[in-house]
C-alpha positions in Angstrom: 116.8 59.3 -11.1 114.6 62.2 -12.4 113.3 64.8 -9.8 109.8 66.3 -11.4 108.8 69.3 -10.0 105.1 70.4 -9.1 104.6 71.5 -13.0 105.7 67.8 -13.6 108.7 68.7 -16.1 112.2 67.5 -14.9 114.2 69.8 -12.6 117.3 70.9 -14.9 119.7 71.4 -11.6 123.1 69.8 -10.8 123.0 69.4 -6.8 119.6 69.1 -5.3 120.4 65.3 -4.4 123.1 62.7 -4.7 120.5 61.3 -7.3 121.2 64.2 -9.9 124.8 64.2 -9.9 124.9 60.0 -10.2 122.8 61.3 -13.2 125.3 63.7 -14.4 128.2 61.3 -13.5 126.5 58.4 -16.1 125.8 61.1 -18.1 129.1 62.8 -18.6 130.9 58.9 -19.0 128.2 58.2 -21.6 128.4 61.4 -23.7 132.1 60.4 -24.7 131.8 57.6 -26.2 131.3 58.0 -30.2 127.8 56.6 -31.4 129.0 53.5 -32.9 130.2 52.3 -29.0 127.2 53.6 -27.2 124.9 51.6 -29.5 127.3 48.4 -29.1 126.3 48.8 -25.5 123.2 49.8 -25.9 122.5 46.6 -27.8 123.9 44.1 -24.9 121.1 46.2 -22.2 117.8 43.9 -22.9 115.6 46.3 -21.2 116.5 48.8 -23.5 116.1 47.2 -26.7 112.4 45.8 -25.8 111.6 49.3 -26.6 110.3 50.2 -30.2 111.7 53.1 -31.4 115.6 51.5 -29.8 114.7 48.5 -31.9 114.0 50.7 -35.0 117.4 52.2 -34.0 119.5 49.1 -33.7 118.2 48.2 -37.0 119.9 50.9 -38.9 122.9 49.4 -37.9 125.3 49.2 -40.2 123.9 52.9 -41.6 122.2 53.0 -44.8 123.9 55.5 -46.4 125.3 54.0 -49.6 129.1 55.3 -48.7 128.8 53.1 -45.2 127.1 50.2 -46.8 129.8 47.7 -46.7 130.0 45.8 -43.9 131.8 43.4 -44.0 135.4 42.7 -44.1 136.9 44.0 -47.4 140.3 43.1 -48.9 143.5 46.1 -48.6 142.7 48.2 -51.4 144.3 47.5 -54.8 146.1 50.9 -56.1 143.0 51.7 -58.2 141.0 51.9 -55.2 142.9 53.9 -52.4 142.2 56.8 -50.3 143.7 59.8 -51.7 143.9 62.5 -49.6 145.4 65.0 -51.3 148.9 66.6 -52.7 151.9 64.9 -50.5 153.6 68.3 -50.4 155.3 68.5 -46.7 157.0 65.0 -47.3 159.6 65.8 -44.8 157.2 66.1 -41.9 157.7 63.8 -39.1 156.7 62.7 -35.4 160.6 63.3 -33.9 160.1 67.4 -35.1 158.0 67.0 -32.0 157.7 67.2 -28.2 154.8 65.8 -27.3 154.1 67.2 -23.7 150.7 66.3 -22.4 147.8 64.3 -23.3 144.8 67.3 -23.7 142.2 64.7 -25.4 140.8 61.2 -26.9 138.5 60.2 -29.5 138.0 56.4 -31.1 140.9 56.5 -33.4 143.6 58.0 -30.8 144.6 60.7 -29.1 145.1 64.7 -29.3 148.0 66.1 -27.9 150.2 69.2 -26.8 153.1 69.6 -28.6 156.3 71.9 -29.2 158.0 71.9 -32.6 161.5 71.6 -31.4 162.4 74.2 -34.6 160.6 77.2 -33.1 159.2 76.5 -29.8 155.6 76.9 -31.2 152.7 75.1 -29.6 150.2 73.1 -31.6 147.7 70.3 -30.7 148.5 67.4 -33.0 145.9 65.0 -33.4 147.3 61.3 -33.9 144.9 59.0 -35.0 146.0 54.7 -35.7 145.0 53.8 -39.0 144.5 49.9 -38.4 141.4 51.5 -35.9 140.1 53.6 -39.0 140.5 50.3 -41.3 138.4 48.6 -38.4 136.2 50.2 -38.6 135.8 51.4 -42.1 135.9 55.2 -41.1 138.7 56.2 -44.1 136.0 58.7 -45.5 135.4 60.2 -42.6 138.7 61.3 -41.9 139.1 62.3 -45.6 136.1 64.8 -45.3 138.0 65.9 -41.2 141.0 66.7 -43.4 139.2 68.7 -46.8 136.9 70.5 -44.1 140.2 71.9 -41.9 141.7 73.1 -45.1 138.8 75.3 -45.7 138.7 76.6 -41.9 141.9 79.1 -42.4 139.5 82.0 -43.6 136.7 82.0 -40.4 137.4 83.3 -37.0 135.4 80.4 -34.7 136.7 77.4 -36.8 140.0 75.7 -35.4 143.0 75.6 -38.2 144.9 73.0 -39.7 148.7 73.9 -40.2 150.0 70.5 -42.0 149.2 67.2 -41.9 151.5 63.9 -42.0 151.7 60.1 -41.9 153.8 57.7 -40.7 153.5 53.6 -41.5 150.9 53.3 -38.6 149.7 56.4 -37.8 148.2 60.0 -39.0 149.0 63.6 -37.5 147.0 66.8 -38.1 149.1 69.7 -36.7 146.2 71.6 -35.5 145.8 75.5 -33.3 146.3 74.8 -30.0 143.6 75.8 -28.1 143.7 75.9 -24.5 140.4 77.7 -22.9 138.7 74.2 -22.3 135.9 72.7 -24.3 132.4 74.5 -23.2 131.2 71.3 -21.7 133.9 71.7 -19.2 132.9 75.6 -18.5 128.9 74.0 -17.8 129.9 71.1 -16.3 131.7 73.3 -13.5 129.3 76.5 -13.4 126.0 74.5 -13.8 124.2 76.7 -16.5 125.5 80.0 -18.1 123.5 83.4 -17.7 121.7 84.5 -20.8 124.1 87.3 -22.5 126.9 84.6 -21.9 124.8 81.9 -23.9 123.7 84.4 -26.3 127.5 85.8 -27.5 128.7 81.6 -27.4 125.6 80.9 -29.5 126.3 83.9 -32.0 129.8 82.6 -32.4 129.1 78.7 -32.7 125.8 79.6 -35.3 128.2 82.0 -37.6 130.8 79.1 -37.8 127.9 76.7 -38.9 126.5 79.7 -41.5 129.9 79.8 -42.9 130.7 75.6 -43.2 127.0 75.7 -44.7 128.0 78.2 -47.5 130.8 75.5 -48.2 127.9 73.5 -48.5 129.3 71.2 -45.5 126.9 70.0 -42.9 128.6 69.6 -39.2 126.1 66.5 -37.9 128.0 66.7 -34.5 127.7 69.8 -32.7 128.0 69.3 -28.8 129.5 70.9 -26.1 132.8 68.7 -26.3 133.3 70.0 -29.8 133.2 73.4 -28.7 136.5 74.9 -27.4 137.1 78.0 -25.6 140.5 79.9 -27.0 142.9 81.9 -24.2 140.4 84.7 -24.8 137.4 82.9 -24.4 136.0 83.2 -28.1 134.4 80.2 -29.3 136.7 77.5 -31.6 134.4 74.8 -33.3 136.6 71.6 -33.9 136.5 67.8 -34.9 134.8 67.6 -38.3 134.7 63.8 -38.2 131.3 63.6 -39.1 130.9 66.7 -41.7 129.1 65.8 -44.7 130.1 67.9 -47.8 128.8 68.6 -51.3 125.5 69.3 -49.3 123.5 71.8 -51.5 120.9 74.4 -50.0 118.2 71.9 -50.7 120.3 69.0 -50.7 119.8 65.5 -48.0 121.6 62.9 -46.5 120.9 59.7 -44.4 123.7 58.7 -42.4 122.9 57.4 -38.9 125.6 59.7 -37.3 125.9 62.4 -34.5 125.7 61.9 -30.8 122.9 60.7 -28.9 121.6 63.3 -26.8 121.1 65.7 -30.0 120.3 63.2 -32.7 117.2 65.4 -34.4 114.2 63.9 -34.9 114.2 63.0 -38.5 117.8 61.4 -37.8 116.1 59.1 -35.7 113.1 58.4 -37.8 116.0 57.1 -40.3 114.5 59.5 -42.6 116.7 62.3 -45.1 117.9 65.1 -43.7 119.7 68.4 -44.4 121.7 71.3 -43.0 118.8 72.2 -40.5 120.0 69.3 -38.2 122.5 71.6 -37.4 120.2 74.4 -36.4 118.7 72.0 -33.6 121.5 70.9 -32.8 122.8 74.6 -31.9 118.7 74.6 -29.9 120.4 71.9 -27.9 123.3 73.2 -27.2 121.9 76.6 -26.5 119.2 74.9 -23.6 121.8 73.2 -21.9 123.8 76.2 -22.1 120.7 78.0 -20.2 119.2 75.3 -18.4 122.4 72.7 -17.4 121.5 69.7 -19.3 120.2 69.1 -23.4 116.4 69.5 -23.3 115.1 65.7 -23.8 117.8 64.1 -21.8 116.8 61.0 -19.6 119.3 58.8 -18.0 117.2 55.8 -19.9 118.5 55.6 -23.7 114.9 54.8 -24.9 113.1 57.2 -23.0 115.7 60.1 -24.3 114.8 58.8 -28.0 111.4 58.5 -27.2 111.6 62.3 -25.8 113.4 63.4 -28.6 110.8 61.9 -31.0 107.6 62.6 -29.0 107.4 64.5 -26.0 106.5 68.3 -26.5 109.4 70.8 -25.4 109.6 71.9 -21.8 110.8 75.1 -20.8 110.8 76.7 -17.6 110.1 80.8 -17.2 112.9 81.8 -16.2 114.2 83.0 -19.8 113.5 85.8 -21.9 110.6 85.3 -24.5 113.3 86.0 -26.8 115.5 82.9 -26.0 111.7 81.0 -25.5 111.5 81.7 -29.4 114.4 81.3 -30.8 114.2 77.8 -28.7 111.1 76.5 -29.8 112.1 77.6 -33.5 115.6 75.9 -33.3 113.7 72.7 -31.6 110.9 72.4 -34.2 110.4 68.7 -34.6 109.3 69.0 -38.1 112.4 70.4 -39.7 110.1 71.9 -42.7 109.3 73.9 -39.8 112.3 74.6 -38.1 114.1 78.0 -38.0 116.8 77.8 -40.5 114.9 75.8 -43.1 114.2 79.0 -45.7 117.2 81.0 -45.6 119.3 79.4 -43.2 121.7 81.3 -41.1 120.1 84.5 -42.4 117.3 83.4 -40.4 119.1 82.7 -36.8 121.1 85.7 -37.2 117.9 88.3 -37.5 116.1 86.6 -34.8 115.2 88.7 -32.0 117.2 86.8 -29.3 119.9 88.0 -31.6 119.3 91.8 -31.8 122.1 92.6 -29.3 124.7 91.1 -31.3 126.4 93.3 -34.2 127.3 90.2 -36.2 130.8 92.4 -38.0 132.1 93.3 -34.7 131.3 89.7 -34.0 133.0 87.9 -36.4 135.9 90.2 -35.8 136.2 89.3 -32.7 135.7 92.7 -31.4 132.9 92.1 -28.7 134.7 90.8 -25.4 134.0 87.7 -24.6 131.8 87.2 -21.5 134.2 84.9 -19.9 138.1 85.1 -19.9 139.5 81.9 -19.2 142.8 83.2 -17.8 145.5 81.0 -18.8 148.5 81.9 -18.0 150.6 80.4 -21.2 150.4 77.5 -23.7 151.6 75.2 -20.5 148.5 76.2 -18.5 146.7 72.9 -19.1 144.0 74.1 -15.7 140.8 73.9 -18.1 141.7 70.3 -19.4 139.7 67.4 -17.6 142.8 65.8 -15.5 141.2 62.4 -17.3 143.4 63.5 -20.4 146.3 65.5 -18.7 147.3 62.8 -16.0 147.8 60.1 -18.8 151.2 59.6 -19.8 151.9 60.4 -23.3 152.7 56.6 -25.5 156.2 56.6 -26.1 155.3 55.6 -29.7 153.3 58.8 -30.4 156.9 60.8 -31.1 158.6 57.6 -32.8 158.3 56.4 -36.7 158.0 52.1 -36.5 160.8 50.7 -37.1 160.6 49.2 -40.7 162.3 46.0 -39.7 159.5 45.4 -37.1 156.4 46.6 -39.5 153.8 43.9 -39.8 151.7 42.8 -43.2 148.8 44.2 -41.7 150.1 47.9 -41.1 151.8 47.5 -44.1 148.4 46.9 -45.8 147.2 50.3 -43.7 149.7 52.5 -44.9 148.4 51.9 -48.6 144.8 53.5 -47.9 146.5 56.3 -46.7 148.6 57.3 -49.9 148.5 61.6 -50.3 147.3 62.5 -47.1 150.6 64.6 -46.1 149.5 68.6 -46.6 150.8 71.9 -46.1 149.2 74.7 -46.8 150.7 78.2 -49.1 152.9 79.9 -46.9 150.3 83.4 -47.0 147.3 81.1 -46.0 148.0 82.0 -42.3 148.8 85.8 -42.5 
């Protein structure tokens, strides 16, 4: 259900009818899945795929970009051919130097949890992810370029830190910050829309983190407000870098069909190249929802939102600064030759008027105080986790190594494409 309002553009609200929030409710479920599910069930809904641009869509499936292109099942790897994921340097790493205490989040491969090294008491989030899922679904690359983006994260304030990684037969670990604000979409989701100088200081923070992973010359390709965490002070902590693309150039493109649905740009869509500037409209999305409640082309109907996305002109109600109007209209520019960003990248955001309040060094040194403090009491206060995550109980098998007598061929066959992916880090990286 869509309310239009005399104007004709969709009311942005959460709670003007039951209609809206059985909107939000589909649209909240939906947002969680990763893209490769949603279009799975996109493709069974027959009404949606009679529509054009959808088919166009369904057809890029599998994705075109040469390191995807392999569909179908493929052999384990011979030793020539396996993933290496780097120097094996904390081999005595292991799932039992754990207490793994709640649940805190979920993604396709597994599950992100909070932990206490039972050594020195210190929290982390530990991210455990099955590798026969990652096999399944050919995603080995992608969690090689999570893993070589988080060990160049230690150096920027809004990016979230890797501490070590390990494996065991089945299963990988990243020992990750733990971060327990609660991802943005949780702080909208609950407060409807944020004022402007609250969206402005969360959009200062997020844009610096994607100017600095775009002077590694790494694209992010999945900025959303799930991906956004707030830390105990309430500054922003970019995290999962799943999707990053690196060895992206200033003038360098890519073609992977990848992101999340409600902010694929345009030029994702139209399955042509693209470069970093997907992530400058990606932040315009993130930044209307911020100010208006939900991302600017949304539509409960998948091919209406694509057709919005690709089509429909942007919307935008008065009740902003001409500033954030700007700096909106820039960051949404369907033609990304046209987009703000496009020239001289971040150094373009950051001088933007909607920006002039921010001194970027005090900024980035986290000396500005954040708008909102999330209050938590201790690493135990789990209040701005979504109970969905928190009430599950955590798998006995998270904290456990297999038992090699009961291994099968098949995660046997697993644990080869993961050779080299245990890491720690120099013991000054984090002082």
């Amino acid at each position: 259900m869509t309310i239009i309002t005399d104007s004709g553009a969709p009311e942005m609200t959460y709670s003007k009818t039951r209609g809206v929030v059985a909107v939000l409710s589909a649209f909240m479920k939906q947002r969680r899945m990763g893209l490769n599910d949603f279009i799975q069930k996109l493709a069974t809904n027959s009404y949606a795929c009679k529509h054009p641009e959808v088919q166009s869509i369904l057809n890029l499936t599998p994705p075109q970009d040469p390191e995807l292109m392999n569909s179908n099942p493929s052999p384990p790897p011979s030793p020539s051919q396996q993933i290496n994921l780097g120097p094996s340097s904390n081999p005595t790493a292991k799932p039992s130097d754990f207490n793994f205490l709640k649940v805190i989040g979920k993604g396709s491969f597994g599950k992100v949890l909070l932990a206490r090294h039972r050594s020195d008491d210190k929290f982390y989030a530990v991210k455990v992810l099955q590798k026969k899922a990652i096999l399944k679904k050919k995603e080995e690359k992608h969690i090689m370029s999570e893993r070589n983006v988080l060990l160049k994260n230690v150096k920027h304030p809004f990016l979230v830190g890797l501490h070590y990684s390990f494996q065991t037969t089945d299963k990988l670990y990243f020992v990750l910050d733990y971060i327990n604000g609660g991802e943005l979409f949780y702080h909208l989701q609950r407060e409807r829309c944020f004022l402007e100088p609250r969206a402005r200081f969360y959009a200062a923070e997020i844009a610096s983190a994607l100017g600095y992973l775009h002077s590694l010359n790494i694209v992010y390709r999945d900025l959303k407000p799930e991906n956004i965490l707030l830390d105990s002070q309430g500054h922003i902590i970019l995290t999962d870098f799943g999707l990053c693309k690196e060895n992206i150039e200033p003038n360098g493109t890519t073609s992977t069909f990848c992101g999340t649905p409600e902010y694929l740009a345009p030029e994702v869509l139209h399955k042509q190249p693209y470069d970093r500037t997907v992530d400058w409209w990606c932040l315009g999305a993130v930044l209307y929802e911020m100010l208006y409640g939900l991302p600017p082309f949304y539509s409960r109907n998948t091919a209406e939102m694509y057709d919005n996305i690709l089509n429909k002109p942007l919307q935008l109600k008065p009740n902003i600064s001409n500033a954030a109007r700007h700096l909106l209209e820039g960051l949404l520019q369907k033609d990304r030759t046209k987009r703000i960003g496009c020239t001289d990248d971040f150094t373009e955001i950051k001088n933007h008027m909607f920006f002039s309040p921010i001194n970027w060094d005090d900024l980035n040194g986290k000396k500005i105080t954040p708008p909102f403090n999330p209050n938590v009491t201790g690493p135990s206060d789990l209040r701005h986790f979504d109970p969905e995550f928190t009430d599950e109980p955590v798998p006995s098998s998270i904290g456990c190594s297999p038992d090699s007598s009961l291994v099968t061929a098949s995660i046997k066959e697993a644990a080869e494409a993961f050779l080299g992916f245990s890491y720690a880090p120099a013991m000054d990286s984090y002082l």
